[in-house]
C-alpha positions in Angstrom: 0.0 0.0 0.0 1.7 2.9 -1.1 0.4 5.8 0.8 1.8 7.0 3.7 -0.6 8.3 5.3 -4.6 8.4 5.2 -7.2 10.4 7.1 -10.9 9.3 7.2 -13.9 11.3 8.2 -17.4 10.3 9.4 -19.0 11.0 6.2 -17.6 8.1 4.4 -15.6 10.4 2.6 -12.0 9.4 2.1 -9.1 11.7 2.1 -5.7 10.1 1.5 -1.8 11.9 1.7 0.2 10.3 -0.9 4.0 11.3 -0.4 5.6 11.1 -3.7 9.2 11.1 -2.7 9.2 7.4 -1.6 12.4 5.4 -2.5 11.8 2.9 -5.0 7.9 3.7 -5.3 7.5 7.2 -6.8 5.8 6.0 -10.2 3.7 3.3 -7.9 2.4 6.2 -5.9 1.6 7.9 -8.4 -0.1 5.6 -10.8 -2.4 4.6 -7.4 -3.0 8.2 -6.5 -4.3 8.5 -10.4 -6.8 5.5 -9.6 -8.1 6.4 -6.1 -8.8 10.3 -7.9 -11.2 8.2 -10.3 -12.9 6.2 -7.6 -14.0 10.0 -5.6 -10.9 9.9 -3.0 -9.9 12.9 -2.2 -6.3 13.2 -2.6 -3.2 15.7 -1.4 0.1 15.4 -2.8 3.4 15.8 -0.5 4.8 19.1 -0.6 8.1 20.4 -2.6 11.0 20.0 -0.4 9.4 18.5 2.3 9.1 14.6 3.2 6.4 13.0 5.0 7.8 9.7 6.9 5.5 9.6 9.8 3.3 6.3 9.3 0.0 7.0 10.5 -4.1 6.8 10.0 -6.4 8.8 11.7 -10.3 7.7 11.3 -13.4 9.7 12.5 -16.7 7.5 13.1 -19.9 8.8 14.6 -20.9 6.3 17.8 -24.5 4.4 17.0 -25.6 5.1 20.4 -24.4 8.5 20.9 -24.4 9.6 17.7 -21.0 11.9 18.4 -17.9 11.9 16.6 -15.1 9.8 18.2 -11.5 9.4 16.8 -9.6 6.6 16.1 -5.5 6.8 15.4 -2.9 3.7 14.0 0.6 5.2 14.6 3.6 2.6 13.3 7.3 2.4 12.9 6.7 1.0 9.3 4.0 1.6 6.3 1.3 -0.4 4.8 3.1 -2.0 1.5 2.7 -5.2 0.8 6.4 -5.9 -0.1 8.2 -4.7 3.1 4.8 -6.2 5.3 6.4 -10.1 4.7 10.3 -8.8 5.4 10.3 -6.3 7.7 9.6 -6.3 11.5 7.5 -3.2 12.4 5.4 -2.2 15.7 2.1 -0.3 15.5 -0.4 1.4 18.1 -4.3 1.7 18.1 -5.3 4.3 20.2 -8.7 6.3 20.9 -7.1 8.6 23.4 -8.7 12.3 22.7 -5.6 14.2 23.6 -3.4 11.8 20.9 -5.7 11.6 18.0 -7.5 15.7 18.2 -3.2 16.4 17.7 -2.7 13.6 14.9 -6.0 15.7 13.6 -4.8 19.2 13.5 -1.1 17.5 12.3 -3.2 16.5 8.9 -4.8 19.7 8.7 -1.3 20.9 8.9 -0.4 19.2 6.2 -3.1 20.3 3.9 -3.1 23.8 4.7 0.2 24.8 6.9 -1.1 27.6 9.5 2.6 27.8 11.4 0.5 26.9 14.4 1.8 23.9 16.2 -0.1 22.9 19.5 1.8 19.3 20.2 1.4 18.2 23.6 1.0 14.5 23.4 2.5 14.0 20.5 6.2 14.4 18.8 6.5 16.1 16.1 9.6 16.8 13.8 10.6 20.0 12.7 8.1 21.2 15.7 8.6 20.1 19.1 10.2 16.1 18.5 14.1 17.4 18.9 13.7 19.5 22.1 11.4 16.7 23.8 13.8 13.6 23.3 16.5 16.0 24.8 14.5 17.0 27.4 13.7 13.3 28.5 17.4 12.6 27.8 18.2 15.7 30.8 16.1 14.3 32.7 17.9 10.8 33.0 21.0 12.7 33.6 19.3 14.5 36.5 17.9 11.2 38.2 21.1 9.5 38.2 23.0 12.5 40.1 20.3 12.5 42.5 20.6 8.7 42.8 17.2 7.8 41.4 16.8 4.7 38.7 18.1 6.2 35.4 18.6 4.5 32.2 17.9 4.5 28.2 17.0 2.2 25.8 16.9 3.4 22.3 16.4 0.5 19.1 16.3 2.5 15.2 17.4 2.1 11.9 20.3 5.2 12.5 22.1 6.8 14.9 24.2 9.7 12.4 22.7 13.5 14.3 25.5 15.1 16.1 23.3 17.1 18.6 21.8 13.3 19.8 25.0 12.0 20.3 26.3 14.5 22.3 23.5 14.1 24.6 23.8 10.6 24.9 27.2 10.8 25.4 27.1 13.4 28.7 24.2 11.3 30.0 26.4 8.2 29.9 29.4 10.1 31.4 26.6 11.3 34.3 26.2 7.5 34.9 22.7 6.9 32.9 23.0 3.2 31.4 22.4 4.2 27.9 21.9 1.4 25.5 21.3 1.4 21.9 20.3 -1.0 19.2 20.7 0.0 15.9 20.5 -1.6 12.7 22.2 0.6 10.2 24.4 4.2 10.0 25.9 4.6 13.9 28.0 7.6 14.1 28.6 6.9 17.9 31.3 5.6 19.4 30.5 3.2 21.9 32.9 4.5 24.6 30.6 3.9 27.9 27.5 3.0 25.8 26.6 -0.1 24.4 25.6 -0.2 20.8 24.7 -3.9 19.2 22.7 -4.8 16.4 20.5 -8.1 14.7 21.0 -9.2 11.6 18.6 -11.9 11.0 15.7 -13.4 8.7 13.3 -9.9 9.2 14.5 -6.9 9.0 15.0 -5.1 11.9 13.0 -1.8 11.2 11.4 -0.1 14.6 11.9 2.9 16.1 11.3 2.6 19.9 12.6 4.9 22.6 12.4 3.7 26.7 13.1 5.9 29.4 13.7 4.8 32.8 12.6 7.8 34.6 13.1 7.0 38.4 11.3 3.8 38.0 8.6 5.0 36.2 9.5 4.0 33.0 8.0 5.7 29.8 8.1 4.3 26.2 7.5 6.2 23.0 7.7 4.8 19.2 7.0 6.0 15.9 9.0 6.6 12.6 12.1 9.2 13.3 15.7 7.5 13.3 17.6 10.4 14.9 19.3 11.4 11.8 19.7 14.9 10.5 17.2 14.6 7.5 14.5 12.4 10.0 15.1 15.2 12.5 14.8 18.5 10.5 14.2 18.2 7.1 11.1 15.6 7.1 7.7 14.8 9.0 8.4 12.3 11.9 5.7 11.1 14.1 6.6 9.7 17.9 4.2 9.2 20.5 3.9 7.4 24.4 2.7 4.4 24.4 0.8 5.0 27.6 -1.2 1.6 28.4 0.2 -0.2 30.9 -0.4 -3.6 29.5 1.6 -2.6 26.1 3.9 -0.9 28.2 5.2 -4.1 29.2 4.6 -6.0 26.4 7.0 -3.7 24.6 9.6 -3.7 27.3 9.7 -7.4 26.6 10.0 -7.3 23.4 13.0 -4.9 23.6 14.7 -6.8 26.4 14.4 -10.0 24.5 16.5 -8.1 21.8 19.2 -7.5 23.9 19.5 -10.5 25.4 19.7 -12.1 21.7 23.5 -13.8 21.5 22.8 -15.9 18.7 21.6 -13.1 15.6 23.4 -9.8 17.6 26.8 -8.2 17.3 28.2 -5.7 19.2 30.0 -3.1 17.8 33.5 -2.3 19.4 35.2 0.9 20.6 37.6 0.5 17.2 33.8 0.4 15.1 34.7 -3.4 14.4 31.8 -5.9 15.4 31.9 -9.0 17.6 29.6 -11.8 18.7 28.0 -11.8 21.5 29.0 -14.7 23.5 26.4 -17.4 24.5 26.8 -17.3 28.5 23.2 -19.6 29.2 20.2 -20.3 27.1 20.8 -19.3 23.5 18.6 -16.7 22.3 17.3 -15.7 19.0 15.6 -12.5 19.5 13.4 -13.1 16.0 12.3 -16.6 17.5 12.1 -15.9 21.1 9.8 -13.4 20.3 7.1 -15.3 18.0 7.3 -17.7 20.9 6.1 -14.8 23.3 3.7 -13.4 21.6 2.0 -16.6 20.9 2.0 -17.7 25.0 0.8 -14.2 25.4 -2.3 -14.9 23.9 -2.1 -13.6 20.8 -2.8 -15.7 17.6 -1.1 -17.0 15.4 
């Protein structure tokens, strides 16, 4: 599914963003932009200049018993396309939360008709307020772990290559923060103090998920920006919490499996070269041991 993102209203009317600078896709974007235009779907091309990467779907119903207008928002790490869907491993969120999807709301109306105005509270947006709030959660690590409060960072994307980042995570290792990192691609850090590994395996490693320790009370976002330069800056990135407890630790798991992966993972040196993780126990294979828990979690097949 080429589009990259889609907004629904109550009417049954169908309004779809098609970014036309995708890698690989722009004639297939266009040629299904031509087709949904002749089925009545309303459609707004990407702007000049200006990427849209965030991976998300907003839809407005009216309730049957109410008969008020609720909203509905799908945030991912990775888009609907049915090539990627078979290869890549992704994580996506359903949420109804009003605070989440009225700001996903105004963020399309943004990008039909940009007004400058940018109210994002509960959600992260690049080129708006995404920069200064991963810095700020980063500060705040830093400050629990000089007042002797549970501090640590867990960070898994595609690319670690924006200076302004690094630096950050750099003084909050040398406060004492834990700071580790997987990341399957560019890393422009050098893993003095912080731990950087990766998975190389039969999916794709392809999410973007940021966890905070936060004295204990952990917080986790995801979304779409890798924290390079272009993602930060130059594009539209979407990151938001997941709040809900139950995902909350579903996730953590997830991630935590990762690292604990010594059969698929390398860790990348001081000198940039890569080594094995050594198999001290059980073996794990992150990509297998997760399937596994997912399954016994109750979720099908």
């Amino acid at each position: 599914f080429p589009v990259t993102i889609a907004c629904f209203n109550s009417s049954s009317n169908l309004t779809v963003f098609v970014e036309v600078k995708a890698r690989f896709d722009e004639e297939l974007n266009l040629l299904s932009a031509q087709r949904m235009e002749q089925a009545g779907v309303n459609i707004i091309y990407s702007h000049p200049g200006l990427k849209v990467h965030a991976k998300l779907c907003l839809v407005t119903r009216k309730s049957r018993t109410r008969r008020r207008l609720r909203n509905f928002a799908y945030v991912a790490t990775g888009n609907f396309n049915e090539k990627t869907a078979g290869i890549y491993s992704d994580q996506g969120y359903f949420t109804s939360n009003p605070d989440v999807c009225g700001e996903i709301e105004h963020l399309f109306k943004e990008l039909h008709k940009p007004t400058g105005l940018w109210p994002f509270k509960h959600i992260w947006v690049s080129r708006y307020n995404l920069v200064e709030d991963f810095k700020r959660l980063i500060d705040r690590e830093i400050s629990m772990a000089q007042r002797g409060f549970p501090s640590g960072i867990y960070l898994k994307m595609n690319n670690l290559e924006e200076e302004g980042m690094i630096r950050h995570l750099q003084l909050a290792a040398e406060a004492g923060v834990e700071v580790r990192i997987m990341v399957r691609g560019i890393c422009r850090l050098v893993p003095n103090g912080i731990e950087v590994r990766r998975i190389v395996d039969k999916y794709l490693e392809h999410a973007r998920i940021f966890s905070f320790v936060n004295g204990g009370n952990k917080r986790i976002f995801m979304g779409s920006a890798d924290w390079m330069s272009r993602n930060l800056f130059n594009r539209i990135e979407l990151v938001i919490e997941v709040r809900d407890s139950q995902w909350k630790k579903e996730l953590n798991e997830v991630m935590e499996i990762q690292w604990r992966d010594n059969l698929s993972a390398r860790k990348l040196k001081s000198d940039l070269s890569s080594e094995r993780i050594p198999v001290d126990g059980e073996a794990v294979r992150a990509q297998t041991a997760i399937y596994y828990f997912l399954r016994d979690s109750g979720h099908s097949d």
